[in-house]
C-alpha positions as CSV (number, residue, x, y, z in Angstrom):
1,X,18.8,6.1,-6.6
2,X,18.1,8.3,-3.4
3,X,15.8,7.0,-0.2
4,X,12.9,8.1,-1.4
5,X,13.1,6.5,-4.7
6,X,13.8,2.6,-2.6
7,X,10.8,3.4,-0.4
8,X,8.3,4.1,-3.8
9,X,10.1,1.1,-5.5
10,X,9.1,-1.2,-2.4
11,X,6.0,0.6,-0.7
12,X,3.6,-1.9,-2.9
13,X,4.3,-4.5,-1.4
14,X,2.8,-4.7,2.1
15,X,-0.6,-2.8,0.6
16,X,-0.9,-5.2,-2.4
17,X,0.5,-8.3,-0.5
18,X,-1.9,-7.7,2.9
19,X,-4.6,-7.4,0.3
20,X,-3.9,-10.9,-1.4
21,X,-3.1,-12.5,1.4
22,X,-6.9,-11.3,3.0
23,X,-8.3,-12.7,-0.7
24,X,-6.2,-15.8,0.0
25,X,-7.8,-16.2,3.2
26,X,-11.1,-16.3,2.7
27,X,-11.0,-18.3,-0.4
28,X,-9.0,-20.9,1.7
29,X,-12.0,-20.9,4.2
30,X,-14.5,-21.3,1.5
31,X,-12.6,-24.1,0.0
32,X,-11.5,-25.7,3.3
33,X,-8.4,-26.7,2.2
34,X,-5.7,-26.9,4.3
35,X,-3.0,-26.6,1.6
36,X,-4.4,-23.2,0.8
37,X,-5.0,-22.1,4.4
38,X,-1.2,-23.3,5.0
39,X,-0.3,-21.2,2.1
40,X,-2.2,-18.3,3.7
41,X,-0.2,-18.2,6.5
42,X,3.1,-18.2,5.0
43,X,2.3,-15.5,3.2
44,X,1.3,-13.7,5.8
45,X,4.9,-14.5,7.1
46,X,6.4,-13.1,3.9
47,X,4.2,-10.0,3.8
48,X,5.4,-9.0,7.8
49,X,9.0,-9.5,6.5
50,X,8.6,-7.4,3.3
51,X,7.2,-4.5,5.5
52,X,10.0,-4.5,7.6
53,X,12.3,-2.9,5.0
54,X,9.3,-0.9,3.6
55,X,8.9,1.2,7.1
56,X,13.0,1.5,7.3
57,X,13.5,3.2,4.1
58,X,10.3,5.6,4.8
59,X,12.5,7.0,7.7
60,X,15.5,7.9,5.1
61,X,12.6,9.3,2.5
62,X,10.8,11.4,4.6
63,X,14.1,13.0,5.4
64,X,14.8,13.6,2.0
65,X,11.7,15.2,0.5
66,X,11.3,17.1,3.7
67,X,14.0,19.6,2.0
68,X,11.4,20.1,-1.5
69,X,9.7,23.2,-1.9
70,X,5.7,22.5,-0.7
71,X,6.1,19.3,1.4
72,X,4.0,19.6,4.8
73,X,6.2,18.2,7.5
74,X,2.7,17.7,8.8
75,X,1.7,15.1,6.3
76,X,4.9,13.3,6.4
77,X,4.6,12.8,10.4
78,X,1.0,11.4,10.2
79,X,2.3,9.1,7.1
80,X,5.2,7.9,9.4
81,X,2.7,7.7,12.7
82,X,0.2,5.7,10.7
83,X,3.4,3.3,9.1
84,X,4.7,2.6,12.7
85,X,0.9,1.1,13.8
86,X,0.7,-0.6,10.5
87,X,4.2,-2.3,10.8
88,X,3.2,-3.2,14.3
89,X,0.0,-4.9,13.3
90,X,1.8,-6.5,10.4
91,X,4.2,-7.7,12.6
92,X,1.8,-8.9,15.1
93,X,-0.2,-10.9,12.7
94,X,2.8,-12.3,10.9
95,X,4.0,-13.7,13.8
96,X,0.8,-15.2,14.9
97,X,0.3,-16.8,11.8
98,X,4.4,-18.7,12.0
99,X,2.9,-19.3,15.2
100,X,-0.2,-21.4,13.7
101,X,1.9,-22.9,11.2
102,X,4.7,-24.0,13.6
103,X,1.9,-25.3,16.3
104,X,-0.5,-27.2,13.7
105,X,2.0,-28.6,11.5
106,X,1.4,-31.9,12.4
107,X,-2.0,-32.0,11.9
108,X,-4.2,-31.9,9.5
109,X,-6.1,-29.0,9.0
110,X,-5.5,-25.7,10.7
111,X,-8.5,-24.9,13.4
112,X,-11.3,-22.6,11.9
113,X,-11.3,-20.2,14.7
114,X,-7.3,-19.8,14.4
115,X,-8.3,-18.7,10.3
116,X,-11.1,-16.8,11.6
117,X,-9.4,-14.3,13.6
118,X,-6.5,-14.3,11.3
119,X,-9.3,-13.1,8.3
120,X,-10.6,-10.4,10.5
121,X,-7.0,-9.2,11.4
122,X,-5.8,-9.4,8.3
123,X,-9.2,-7.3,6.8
124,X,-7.8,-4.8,9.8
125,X,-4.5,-5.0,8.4
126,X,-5.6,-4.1,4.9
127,X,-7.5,-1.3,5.9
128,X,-4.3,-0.1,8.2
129,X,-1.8,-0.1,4.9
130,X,-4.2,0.9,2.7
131,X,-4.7,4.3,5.2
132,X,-1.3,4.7,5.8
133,X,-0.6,4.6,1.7
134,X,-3.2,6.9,1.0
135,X,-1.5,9.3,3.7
136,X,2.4,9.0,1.8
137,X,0.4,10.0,-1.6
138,X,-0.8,13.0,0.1
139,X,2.5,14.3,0.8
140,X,3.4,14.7,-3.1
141,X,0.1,14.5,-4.9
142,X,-1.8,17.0,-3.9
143,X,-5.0,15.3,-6.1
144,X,-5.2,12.4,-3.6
145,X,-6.0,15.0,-0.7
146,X,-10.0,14.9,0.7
147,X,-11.4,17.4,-1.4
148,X,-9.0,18.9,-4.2
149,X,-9.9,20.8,-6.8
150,X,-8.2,21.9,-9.6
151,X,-7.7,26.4,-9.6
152,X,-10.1,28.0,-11.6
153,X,-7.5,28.9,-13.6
154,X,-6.6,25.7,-14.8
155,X,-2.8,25.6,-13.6
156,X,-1.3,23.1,-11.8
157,X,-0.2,23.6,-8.3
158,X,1.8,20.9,-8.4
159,X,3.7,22.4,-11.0
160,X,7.2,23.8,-9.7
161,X,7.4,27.1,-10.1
162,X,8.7,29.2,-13.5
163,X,7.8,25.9,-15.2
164,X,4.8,26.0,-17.5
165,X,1.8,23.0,-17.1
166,X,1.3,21.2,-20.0
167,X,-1.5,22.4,-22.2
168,X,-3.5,19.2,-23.2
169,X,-3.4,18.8,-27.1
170,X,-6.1,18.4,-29.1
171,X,-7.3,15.7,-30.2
172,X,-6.4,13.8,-33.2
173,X,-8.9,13.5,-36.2
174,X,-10.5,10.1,-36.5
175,X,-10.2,8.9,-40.2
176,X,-13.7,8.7,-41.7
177,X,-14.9,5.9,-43.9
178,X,-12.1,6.9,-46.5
179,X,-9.4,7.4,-44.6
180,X,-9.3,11.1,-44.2
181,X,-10.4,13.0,-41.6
């Protein structure tokens, strides 16, 4: 296992985790239940640590698929600028909700306006990871880029080169009402 392989193994987590914890959230706030908006937080808490380790091994895999054939050292630089705001934010907001648990932990319920602006950042935070994902597919799939289209000659830029693209195969007869095709 190389760099880049870690980084595509643990990338998920902050994009899928921000995006639970902002579901976790608001259903917390509809509910009104403190257990839940407790639970919210920590999460939050887990999801800054995961992305810790997430942006770290980007570094290393940038470095390594900057040597293959057809990678834009343009793409991998905005990926990494748009990783280094997202951890920052994640960061920010993880800390603020340990903050939140460590100040209300005697009471009992959790202010609304503290889960308030922790929903609205954490709706920012969402967005912010699901942009800066979007921008590390770009780098190897050229079919998540703003406009792509496939050649008109149906081949596969994405293909390396002296390799052949799989020709789709044809589809398989359905069995009619006796069984054969």
């Amino acid at each position: 296992m190389n760099w880049a392989h870690a980084h595509l193994i643990i990338n998920h987590f902050p994009v899928m985790g921000s995006t639970f914890a902002l579901g976790m959230l608001a259903y917390a706030m509809w509910r009104n239940s403190p257990e839940l908006k407790r639970f919210s937080l920590g999460f939050l808490v887990i999801v800054a640590l995961l992305t810790i380790p997430v942006y770290f091994t980007g570094g290393e895999a940038g470095d390594f698929v900057q040597s293959i054939p057809g990678v834009d050292p343009a793409r991998i630089s905005a990926h990494d600028d748009s990783a280094l705001i997202s951890l920052l934010a994640c960061e920010a907001l993880g800390v603020i909700a340990l903050g939140g648990l460590i100040l209300w932990r005697r009471e009992k319920d959790v202010p609304r306006w503290f889960m308030s602006t922790c929903l609205v950042l954490s709706l920012v935070i969402a967005g912010l990871m699901g942009w800066t994902a979007n921008l590390g597919g770009e780098i190897r799939l050229p079919e998540a880029r703003w406009g792509y289209t496939l050649p008109a000659n149906g081949t596969n830029p994405a293909t390396p080169a002296g390799q052949e693209s799989p020709q789709p195969k044809p589809p398989r007869p359905t069995p009619g009402p006796s069984g054969k095709p």
